[in-house]
ZAMARGU-4260 file (C-alpha; in steps of 0.2 Angstrom, whole numbers, plus 5000, padded with zeros to 4 digits):
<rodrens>
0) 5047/4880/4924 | 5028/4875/4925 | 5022/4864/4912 | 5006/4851/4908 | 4989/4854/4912
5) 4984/4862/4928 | 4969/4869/4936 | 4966/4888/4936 | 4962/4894/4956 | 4958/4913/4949
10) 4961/4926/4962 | 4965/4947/4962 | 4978/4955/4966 | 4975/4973/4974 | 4987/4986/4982
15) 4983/4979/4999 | 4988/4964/4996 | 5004/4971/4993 | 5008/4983/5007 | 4999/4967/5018
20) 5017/4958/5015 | 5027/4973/5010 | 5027/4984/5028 | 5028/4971/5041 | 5042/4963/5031
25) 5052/4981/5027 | 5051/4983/5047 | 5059/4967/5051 | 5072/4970/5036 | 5076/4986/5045
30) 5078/4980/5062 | 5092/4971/5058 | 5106/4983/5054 | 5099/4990/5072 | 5108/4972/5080
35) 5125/4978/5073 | 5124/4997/5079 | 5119/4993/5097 | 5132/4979/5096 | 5147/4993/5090
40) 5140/5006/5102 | 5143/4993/5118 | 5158/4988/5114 | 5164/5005/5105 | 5160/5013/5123
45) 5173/5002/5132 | 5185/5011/5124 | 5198/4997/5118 | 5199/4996/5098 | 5206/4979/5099
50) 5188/4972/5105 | 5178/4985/5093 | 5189/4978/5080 | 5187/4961/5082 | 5168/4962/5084
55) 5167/4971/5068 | 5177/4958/5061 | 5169/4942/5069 | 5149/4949/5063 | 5157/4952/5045
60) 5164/4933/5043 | 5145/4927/5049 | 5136/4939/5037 | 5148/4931/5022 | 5146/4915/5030
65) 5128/4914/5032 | 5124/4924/5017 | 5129/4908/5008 | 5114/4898/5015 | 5102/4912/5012
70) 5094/4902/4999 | 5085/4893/5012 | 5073/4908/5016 | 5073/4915/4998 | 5070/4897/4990
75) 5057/4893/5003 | 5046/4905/5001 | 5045/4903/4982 | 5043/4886/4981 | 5029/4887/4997
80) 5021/4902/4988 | 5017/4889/4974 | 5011/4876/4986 | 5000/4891/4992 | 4993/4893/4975
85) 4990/4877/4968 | 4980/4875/4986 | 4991/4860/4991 | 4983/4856/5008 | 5001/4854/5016
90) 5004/4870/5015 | 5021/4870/5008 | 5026/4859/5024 | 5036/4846/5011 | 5048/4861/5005
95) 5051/4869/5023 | 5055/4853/5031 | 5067/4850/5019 | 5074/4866/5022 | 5076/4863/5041
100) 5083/4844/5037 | 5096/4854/5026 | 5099/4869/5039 | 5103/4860/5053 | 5114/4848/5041
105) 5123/4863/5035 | 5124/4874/5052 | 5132/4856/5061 | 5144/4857/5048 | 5149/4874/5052
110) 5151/4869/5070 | 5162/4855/5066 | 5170/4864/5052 | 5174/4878/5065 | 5193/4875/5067
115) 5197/4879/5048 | 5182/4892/5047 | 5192/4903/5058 | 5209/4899/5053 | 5202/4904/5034
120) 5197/4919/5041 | 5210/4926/5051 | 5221/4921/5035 | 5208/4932/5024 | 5209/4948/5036
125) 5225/4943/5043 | 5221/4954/5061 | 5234/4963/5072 | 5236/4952/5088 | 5223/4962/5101
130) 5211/4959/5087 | 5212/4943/5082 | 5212/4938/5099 | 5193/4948/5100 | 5187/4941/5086
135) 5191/4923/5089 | 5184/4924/5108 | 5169/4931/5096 | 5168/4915/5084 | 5170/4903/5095
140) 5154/4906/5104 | 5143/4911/5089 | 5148/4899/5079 | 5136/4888/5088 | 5121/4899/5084
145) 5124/4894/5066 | 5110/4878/5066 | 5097/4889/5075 | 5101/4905/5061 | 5100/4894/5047
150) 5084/4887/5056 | 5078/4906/5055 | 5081/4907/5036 | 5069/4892/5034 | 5056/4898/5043
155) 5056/4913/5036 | 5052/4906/5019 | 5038/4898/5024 | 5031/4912/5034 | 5034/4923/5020
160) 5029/4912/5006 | 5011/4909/5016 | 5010/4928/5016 | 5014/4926/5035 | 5022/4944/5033
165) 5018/4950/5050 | 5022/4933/5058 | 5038/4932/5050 | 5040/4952/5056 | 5038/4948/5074
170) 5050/4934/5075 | 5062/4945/5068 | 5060/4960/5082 | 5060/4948/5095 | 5076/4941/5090
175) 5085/4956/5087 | 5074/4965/5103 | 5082/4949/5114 | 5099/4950/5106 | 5101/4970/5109
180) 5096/4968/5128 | 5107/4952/5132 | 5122/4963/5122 | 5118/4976/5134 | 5117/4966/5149
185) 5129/4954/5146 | 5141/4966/5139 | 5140/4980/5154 | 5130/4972/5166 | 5139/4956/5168
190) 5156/4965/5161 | 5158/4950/5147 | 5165/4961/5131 | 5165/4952/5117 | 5160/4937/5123
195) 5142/4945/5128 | 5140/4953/5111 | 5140/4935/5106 | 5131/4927/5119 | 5116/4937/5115
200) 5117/4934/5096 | 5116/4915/5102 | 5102/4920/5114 | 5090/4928/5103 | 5092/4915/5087
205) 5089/4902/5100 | 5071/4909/5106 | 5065/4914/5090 | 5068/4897/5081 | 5060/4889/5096
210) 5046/4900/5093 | 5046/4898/5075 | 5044/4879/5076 | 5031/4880/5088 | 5023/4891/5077
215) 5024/4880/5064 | 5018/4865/5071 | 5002/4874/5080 | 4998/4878/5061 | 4998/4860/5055
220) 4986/4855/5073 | 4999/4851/5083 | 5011/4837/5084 | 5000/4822/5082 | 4991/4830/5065
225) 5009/4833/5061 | 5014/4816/5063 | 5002/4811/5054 | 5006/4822/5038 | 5022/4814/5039
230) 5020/4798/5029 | 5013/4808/5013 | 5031/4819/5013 | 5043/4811/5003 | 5059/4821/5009
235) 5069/4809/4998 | 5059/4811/4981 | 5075/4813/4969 | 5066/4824/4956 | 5062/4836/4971
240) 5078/4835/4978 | 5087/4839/4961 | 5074/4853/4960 | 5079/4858/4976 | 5095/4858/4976
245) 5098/4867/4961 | 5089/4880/4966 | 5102/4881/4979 | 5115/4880/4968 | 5109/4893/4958
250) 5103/4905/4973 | 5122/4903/4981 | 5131/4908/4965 | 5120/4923/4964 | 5123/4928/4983
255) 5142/4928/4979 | 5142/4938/4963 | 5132/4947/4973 | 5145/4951/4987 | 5159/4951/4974
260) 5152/4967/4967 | 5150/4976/4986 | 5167/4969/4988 | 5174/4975/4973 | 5167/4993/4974
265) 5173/4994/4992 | 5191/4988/4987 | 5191/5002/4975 | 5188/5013/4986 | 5201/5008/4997
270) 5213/5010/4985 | 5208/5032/4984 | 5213/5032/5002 | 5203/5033/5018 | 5194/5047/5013
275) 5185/5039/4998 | 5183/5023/5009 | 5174/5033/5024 | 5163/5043/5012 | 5160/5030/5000
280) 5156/5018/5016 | 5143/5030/5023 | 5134/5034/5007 | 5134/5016/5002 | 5127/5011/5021
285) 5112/5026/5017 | 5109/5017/5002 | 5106/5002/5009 | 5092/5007/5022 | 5083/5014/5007
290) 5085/4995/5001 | 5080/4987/5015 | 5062/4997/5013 | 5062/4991/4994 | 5065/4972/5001
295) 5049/4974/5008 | 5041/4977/4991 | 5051/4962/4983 | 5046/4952/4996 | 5027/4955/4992
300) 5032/4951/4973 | 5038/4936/4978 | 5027/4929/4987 | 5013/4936/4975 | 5019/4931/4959
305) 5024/4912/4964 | 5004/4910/4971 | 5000/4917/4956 | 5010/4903/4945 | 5005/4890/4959
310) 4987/4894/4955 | 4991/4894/4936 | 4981/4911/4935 | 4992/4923/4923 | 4979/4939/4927
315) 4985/4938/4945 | 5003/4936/4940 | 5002/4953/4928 | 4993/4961/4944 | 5006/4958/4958
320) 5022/4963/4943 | 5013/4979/4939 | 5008/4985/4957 | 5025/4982/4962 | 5033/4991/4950
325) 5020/5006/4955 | 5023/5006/4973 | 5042/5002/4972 | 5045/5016/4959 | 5033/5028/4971
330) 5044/5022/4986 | 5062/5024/4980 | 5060/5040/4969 | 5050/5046/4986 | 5066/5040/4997
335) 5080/5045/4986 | 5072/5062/4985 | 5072/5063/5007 | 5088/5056/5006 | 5097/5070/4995
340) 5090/5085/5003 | 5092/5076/5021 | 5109/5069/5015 | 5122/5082/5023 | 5112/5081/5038
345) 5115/5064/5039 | 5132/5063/5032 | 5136/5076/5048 | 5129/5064/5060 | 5139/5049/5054
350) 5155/5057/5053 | 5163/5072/5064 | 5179/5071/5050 | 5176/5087/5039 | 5186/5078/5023
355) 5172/5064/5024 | 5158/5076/5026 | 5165/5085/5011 | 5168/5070/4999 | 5152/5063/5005
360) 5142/5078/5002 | 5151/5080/4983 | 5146/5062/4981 | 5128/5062/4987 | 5119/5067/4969
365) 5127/5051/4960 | 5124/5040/4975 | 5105/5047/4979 | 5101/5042/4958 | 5105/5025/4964
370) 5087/5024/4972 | 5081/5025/4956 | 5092/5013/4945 | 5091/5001/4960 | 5072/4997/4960
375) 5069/4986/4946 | 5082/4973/4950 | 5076/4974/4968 | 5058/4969/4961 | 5064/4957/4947
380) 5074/4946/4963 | 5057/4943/4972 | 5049/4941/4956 | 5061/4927/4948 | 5062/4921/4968
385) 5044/4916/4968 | 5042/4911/4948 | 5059/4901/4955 | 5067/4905/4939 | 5082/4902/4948
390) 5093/4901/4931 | 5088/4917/4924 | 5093/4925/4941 | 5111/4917/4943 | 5115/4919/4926
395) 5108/4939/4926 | 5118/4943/4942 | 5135/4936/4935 | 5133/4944/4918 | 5128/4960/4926
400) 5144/4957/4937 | 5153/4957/4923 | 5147/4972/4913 | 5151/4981/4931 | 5169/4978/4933
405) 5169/4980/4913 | 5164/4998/4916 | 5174/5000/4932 | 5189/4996/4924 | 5185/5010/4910
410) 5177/5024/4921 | 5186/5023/4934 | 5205/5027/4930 | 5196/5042/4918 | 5184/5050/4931
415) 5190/5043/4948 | 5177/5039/4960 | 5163/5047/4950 | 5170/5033/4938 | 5166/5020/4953
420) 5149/5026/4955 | 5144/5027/4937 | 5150/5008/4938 | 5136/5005/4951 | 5121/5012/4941
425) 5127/5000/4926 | 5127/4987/4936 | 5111/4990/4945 | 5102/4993/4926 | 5110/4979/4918
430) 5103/4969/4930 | 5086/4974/4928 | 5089/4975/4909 | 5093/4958/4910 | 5080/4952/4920
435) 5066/4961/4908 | 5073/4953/4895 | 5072/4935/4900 | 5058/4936/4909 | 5047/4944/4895
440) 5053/4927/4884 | 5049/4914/4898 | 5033/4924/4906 | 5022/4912/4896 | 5029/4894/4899
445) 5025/4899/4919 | 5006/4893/4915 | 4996/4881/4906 | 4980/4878/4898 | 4968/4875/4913
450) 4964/4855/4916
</rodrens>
């Protein structure tokens, strides 16, 4: 929360400026469920389900793992985004190095951690023997990517909290571009398996945060300008670092009511048998490209709206929330439109299984409305993100958890998996509810009178 006197740095906020940061940033959100299909399709056409299994295994104990760190990039860019607006010459260069001091802290801490990591895990999914033996060949080698993702995250932030969109977009193809040729080559040129898949994981987070921090210090003058910064950071200013790490905090216990609710959902659908799982899994994997697009607008929100309060200029604020709420409505009504009348198309090519393909396609209304229900909590996360209304955010997603499983645990025995699905939407809208609510009472208290 912003409070005292400030200076005002007035500034406008147009569409541009919002598809500036929201394209290049829907491109690099979309480039990454490419890593995991090239990954599946190279080690799916060796033909032993052990290694597919373990892959698909091993990729989803890191996408847990590291989604617990993700507050690095999302806590990043708001707090730089400020720095941008209040027109602090460093550049937000106090909060990302702090970000990278704590993400290689944390990803060292997974590597030595990495014993009971993977004992936890194999506990957790409790693997058949030719799997588990993939999938700890696959741990043990990317486990040591984990400094250099988390590295990633950090510089992320900062890229997209400077409005760096396309920067940030190009770092993120060529890590996935390098990680998708090293799988190929090492998994079928070099005959590696699993052990490839992860090599090339390692491989491309390895040149893109090498890049990255050459990248960043080129923008500070190099590393004598940087040194020279140095002295006036105070990495170990305790108001900061409570600041900081309840931000953290917050942004972590977000993430997992976040993944409880995907969890939960796919659990239930589990329980209806493979059919419901494999159609429910396909729609909710369509419904997640359409997200990734709609990232792209919340990222411009984010970045936006914490200028906005850095500069302590309410007319630019009220700008970058309207315009975002035009263009992500105009892009998710437009999407969830393509995706319903394209949908049995698409549900054809994902599955050859005429049971899925049916329950899929009976499904596909209720699903495609999510586009809709979806969007303003998609906006509201990059617009708390950059305000780094942190509390309202973790306190919206847990309530909305619960008004989810509230309505799950009604629907669902009396209409089955429409039941399920009707659970979704109410969590979607409660959280956008929620988030309209305390936002609407706290919007003021982000400025002050000017100095």
């Amino acid at each position: 929360m912003t409070t005292g006197v400030r200076p005002q740095y007035p500034f406008d906020v147009r569409h541009a400026d919002v598809w500036k940061i929201a394209i290049p940033a829907s491109v690099a959100f979309i480039t990454e469920p490419l890593v995991g299909i090239v990954d599946i399709t190279v080690i799916g056409r060796l033909g032993d389900a052990g290694l597919l299994g373990g892959l698909v295994l091993g990729a989803l104990v890191f996408d847990v793992v590291f989604s617990m760190a993700y507050f690095l990039r999302i806590g990043t860019a708001g707090l730089t985004a400020q720095a941008v607006g209040a027109r602090d010459p460093r550049d937000g260069l106090l909060h990302v190095s702090r970000a990278l001091v704590l993400a290689v802290l944390i990803g060292l801490g997974m590597i030595v951690l990495a014993v009971p990591l993977h004992w936890g895990a194999q506990a957790l999914l409790a693997p058949g023997p030719g799997v588990a033996a993939a999938l700890s060949e696959y741990f043990f080698i990317r486990i040591w990517s984990a400094p250099l993702v988390l590295i990633n995250q950090a510089l992320l932030g900062w890229f997209y909290g400077r409005a760096a969109a396309a920067t940030g977009m190009l770092l993120q193809m060529l890590l996935h571009g390098i990680n998708i040729v090293a799988s190929i080559v090492l998994v079928f040129g070099l005959g590696m398996g699993v052990r490839g898949a992860a090599l090339g994981t390692v491989l491309g987070g390895t040149v893109a945060a090498l890049l990255g921090l050459i990248l960043l210090v080129r923008h500070y003058g190099g590393v004598t300008r940087l040194l020279s910064l140095a002295p006036r950071i105070d990495l170990l200013d305790a108001t900061a670092l409570n600041r900081m790490f309840g931000l953290s905090r917050d942004l972590m216990i977000r993430s997992a009511a976040l993944m409880g609710a995907y969890a939960w959902f796919a659990a239930q659908g589990s329980r209806m048998g493979e059919v419901a799982l494999s159609a429910n899994a396909i729609l909710l994997n369509l419904l997640m490209v359409v997200s990734f697009f709609l990232d792209g607008v919340a990222q411009a929100a984010e970045q936006l709206t914490g200028k906005a309060v850095g500069a302590n200029w309410r007319p630019a604020f009220d700008q970058a929330y309207r315009l975002s709420f035009v263009w992500g409505l105009v892009l998710t009504v437009s999407m969830g439109l393509a995706w319903y009348f394209s949908g049995p198309l698409l549900i054809g090519i994902m599955t050859t299984n005429a049971q899925v393909q049916a329950y899929a396609v009976t499904y596909l209304p209720i699903a495609a409305l999510c586009t809709i229900s979806f969007m303003p909590a998609f906006v509201y996360d990059g617009i708390l993100i950059g305000t780094t209304l942190n509390t309202t955010m973790r306190n919206g997603m847990v309530v909305s958890l619960v008004v989810f499983l509230a309505v799950a645990l009604v629907a669902q025995p009396l209409w089955g998996n429409w039941g399920l699905w009707a659970a979704l939407h109410s969590w979607f809208i409660a959280r956008g509810v929620i988030y309209w609510w305390a936002l609407e009472r706290r919007k003021a208290g982000l400025f002050s009178a000017p100095a």
